[in-house]
N, C-alpha and C positions, 0 to 999 in steps of 0.2 A: 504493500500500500504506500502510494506517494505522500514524503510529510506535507502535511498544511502549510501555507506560507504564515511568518513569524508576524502574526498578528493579532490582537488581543481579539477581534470581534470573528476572527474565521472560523468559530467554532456555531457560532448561531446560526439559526435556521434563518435569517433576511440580515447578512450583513451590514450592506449598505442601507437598511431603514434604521437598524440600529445604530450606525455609526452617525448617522444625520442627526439623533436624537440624545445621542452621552458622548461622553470621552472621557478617556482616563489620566487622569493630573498627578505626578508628582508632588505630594503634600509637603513630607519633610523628614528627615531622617528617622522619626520614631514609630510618625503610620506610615511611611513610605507611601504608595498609592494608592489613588481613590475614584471613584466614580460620579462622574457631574452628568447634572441635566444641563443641554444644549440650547431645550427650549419646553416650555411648560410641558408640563405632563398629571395629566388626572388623576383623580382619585379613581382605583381599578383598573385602570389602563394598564397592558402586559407593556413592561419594556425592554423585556427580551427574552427569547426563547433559544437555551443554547443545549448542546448536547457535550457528553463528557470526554476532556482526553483520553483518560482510562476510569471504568467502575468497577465493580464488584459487590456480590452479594457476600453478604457474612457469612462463615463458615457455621457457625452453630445456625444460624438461622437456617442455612440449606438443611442441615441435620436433623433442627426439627420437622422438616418433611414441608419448607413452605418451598413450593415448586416457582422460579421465575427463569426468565429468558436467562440464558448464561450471558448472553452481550447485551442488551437491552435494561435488563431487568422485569421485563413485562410479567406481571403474574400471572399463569399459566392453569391454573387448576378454575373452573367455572365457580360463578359466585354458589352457586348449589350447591358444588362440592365444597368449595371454603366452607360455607356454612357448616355443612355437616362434618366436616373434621375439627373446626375448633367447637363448635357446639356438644361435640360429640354423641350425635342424636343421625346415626347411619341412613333414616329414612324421612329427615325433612325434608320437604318439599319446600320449594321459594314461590309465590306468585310471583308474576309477569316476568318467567325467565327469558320470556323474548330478548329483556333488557339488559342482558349479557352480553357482551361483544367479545369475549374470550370463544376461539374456535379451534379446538384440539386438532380438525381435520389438517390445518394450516400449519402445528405442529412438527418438528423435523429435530433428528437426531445428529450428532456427530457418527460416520459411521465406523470411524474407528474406538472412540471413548464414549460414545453413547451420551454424552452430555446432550441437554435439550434447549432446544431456538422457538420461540415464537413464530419463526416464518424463516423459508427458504432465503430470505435478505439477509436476517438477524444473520444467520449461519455461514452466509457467503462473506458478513462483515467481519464478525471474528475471526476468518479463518485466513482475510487477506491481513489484517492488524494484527492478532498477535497467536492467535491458535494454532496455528504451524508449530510454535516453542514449545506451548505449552499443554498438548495436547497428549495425552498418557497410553493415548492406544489402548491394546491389553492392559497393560499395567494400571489401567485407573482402581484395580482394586489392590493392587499391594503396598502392602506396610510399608516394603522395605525401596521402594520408589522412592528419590533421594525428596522429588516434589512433596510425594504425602508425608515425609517424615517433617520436612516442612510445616506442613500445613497440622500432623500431629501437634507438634511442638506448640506452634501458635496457641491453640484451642485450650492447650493443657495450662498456659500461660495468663489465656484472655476468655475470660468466662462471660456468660452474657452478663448486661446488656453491652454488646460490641460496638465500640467506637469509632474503627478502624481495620483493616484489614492486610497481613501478609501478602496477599496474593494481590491488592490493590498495587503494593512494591514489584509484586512478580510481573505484572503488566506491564509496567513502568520499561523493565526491562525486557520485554517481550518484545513491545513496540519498540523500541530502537532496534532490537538483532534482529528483528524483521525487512525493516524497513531498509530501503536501498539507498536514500541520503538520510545518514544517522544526523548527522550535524543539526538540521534544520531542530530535529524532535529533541533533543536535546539542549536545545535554546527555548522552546517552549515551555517543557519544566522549569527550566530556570528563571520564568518568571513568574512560579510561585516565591512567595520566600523563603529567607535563608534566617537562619540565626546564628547566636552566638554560641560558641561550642560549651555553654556551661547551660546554657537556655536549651541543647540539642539534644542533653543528655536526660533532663531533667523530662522534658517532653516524650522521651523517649518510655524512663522511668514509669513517667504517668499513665502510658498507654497498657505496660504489661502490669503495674501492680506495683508496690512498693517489699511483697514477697518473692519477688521473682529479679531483684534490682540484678543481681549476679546471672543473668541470664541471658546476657544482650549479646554475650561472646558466643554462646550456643546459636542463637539464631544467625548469627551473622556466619557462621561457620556452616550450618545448613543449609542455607540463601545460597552463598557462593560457592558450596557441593552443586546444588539444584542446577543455578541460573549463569554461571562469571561466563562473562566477555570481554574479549580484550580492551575495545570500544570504551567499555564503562567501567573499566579500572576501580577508578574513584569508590564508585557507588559499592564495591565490596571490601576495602579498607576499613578498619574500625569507624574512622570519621567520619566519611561517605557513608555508612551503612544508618548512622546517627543520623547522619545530615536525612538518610530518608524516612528515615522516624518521623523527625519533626516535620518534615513539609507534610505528609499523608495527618499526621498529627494534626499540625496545622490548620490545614486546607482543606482538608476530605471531607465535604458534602455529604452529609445523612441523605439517603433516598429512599424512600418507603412508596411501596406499590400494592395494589389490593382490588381485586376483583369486586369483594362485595363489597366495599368500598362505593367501587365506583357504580354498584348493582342500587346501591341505596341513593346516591345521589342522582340517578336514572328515575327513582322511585320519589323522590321529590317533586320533580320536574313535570308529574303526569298531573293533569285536570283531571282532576275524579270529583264525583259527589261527594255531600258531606259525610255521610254513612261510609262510603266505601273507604276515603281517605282516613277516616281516624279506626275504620277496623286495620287500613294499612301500617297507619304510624305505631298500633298496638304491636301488631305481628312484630315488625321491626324492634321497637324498645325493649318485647321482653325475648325476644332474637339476642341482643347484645348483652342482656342478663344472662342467660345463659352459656353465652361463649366467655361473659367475666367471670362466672360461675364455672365453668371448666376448665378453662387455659390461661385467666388472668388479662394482662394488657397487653399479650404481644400479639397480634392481629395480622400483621402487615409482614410481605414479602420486604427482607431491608439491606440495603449494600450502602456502599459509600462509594465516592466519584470524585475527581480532580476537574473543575469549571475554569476555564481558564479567566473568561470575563465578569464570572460573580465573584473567583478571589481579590478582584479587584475591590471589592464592596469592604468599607469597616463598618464595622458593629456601634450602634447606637441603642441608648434604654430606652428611647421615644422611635423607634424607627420609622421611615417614612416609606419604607419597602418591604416584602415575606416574597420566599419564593418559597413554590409548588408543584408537586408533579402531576399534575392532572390528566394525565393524557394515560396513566397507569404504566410509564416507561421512565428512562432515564433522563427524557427532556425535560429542562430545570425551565419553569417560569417565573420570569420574577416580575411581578405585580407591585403597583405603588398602593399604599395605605393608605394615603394623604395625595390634597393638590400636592404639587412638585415647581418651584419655582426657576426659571432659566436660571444657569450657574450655582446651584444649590447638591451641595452633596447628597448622593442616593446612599443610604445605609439599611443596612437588617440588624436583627438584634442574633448574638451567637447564644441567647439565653430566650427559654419560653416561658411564655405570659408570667406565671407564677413569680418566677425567679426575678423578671424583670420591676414585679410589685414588692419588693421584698427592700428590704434599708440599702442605703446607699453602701453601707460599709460591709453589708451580705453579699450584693451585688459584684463588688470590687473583689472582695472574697474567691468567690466563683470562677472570675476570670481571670484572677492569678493564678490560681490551681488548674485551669483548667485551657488555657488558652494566654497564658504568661504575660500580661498586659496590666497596666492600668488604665480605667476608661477613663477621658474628658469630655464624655457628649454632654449636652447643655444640658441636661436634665442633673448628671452628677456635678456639675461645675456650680448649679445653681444651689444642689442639696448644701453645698461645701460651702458656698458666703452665706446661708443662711444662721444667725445667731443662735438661734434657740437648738439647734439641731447640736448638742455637742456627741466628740468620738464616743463619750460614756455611755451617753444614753443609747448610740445606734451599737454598741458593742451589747447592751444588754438584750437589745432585740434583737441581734444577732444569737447568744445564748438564747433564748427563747424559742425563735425557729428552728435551733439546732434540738432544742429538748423536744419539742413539736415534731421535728423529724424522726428522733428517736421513738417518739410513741406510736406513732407510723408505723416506723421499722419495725417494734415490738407486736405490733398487730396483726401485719404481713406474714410473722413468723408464728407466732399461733394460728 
């Protein structure tokens, strides 16, 4: 597969409408780059719709049995069938399965590792990008395949809920020893960011666990059994192998896909009478009780993905932007929340709703731990000149949520 030419917007699906409408600025050494509006932009208005360098679904997540596109991520099992595996109720029926748009006929295997595609495309995409590498043949069932000790290792490492992914690295390198101009694909990573080798370690850390810190020498010795090419040297070095920690760390996009997902919001959308609709909204609410009732909250087919032009976006507590996958694949939409004013920064929040309602000094918290930063969006700027607000008090409602958390937690475990 030929690289993309080295441009932040060639990964979107209408380049040149999105290039007309943002562009990406040089802030300053601390957030480095950002993403501007060009010229107003609505409230709900998509402002762009891109697809990913490299994705991946989670490993445990494939294992729980959520079937998605290997390239894509498209969920694959019909919303009837979702149903009835996380419900755990083998003979429910869905009304208006019409409203499914998953079709198994369209379906297609790898025919050497049997892995599965959404469609004859999906399969012909992986296979010119990066599937050639890493594609296990026979061997996708043995242990002792240098890939699945790999991917063992990871799992035994990184327990759900998964953050991040191994084999999101493995792609990384896929796509360049595929590709016949390495250069180009190798300047496109590189404009994800980079950090500081105490900041790469630390990220790194945080990914596998704080039990597993002596561990990072193991994977990196298994990665480069698996994956080394000459090409990419670097990226199998101790510090290279760190430095890919923190970018995937970093940068890797949550993506979650769901058939009955998209089965229920189909079911929204339908004019029904009054009767039929709230016998429908019924069937649906206590549908969801049930599946919290047998499998909890994990719901959704889930990978992680590398956006070349949403890494561009920093994180605000007020954000003026959320992206989405609506389309039930790996296309990121990113939708404004707010008007959008020409030359105004476009920001998402790297925190959800809750988190983002929470004290300023919880907040800050969060993103230290979790994405190495402190924030300045006007919302924290504003909390911080405010008098009455002192560290005391927000350090005590800090303890507060954390006990709150913990009874949570305790409850979860009974």
């Amino acid at each position: 597969m030929a690289a993309p030419q080295d441009d932040m917007f060639s990964f979107c699906v209408d380049p040149g409408k999105v290039r007309s409408g943002a562009e990406v600025r040089f802030i300053d050494k601390i957030k480095g780059k950002g993403l501007f509006a060009k010229k107003a932009i609505k409230k709900g208005d998509t402002i762009f719709t891109e697809r990913p360098l490299v994705s991946s679904q989670f490993m445990w997540n494939a294992l729980y049995k959520y079937k998605a596109c290997e390239y894509c991520l498209r969920a694959l099992e019909t919303a009837e069938g979702n149903a009835r595996r996380l419900s755990g109720n083998p003979s429910l029926l869905l009304p208006y399965p019409e409203l499914c748009r998953v079709n198994p006929e369209l379906h297609q295997t790898c025919p050497q590792c049997q892995v599965m595609y959404c469609s004859s495309e999906c399969r012909q995409a992986a296979l010119d990008q990066y599937h050639r590498v890493l594609c296990l043949g026979p061997s996708q069932s043995d242990p002792d395949h240098p890939i699945n000790k790999l991917q063992d290792a990871w799992r035994s490492m990184h327990y759900p809920p998964e953050t991040s992914s191994i084999m999101l690295m493995a792609r990384m390198v896929a796509v360049v020893k595929q590709a016949q101009g390495k250069g180009p694909w190798q300047k496109l990573f590189s404009h994800f960011c980079s950090r500081a080798a105490n900041e790469e370690e630390e990220m790194a850390h945080k990914l596998l666990g704080e039990q597993f810190r002596g561990q990072l020498a193991l994977l990196q010795n298994l990665f480069t059994t698996a994956l080394y090419d000459d090409h990419l040297s670097r990226w199998f070095t101790p510090d290279g192998f760190r430095s890919l920690f923190s970018l995937v760390g970093t940068n890797g996009q949550g993506i979650g896909t769901s058939s009955l997902s998209r089965w229920v919001h189909a079911c929204d959308s339908l004019e029904l009478p009054g009767q039929q609709r709230e016998t429908l909204d019924s069937f649906i609410d206590q549908l969801y009780k049930d599946i919290e009732k047998a499998t909890g909250d994990f719901l959704n087919c889930e990978g992680s993905g590398l956006f070349l032009l949403q890494s561009s976006c920093n994180h605000s507590c007020i954000p003026n932007a959320e992206a989405a996958f609506p389309d039930n694949n790996f296309l990121l939409h990113l939708s404004a929340l707010t008007d959008i004013k020409p030359g105004e920064e476009i920001c998402i929040s790297y925190m959800d709703c809750c988190q983002r309602d929470r004290s300023r000094h919880s907040r800050h918290k969060t993103l230290r731990e979790n994405y190495l930063f402190v924030c300045s969006c006007p919302k924290c700027v504003s909390q911080l000149d405010e008098l009455d607000v002192t560290s005391e008090e927000e350090e005590e409602e800090e303890e507060g949520e954390a006990e709150g958390d913990d009874v949570e937690d305790e409850m979860t475990d009974v």
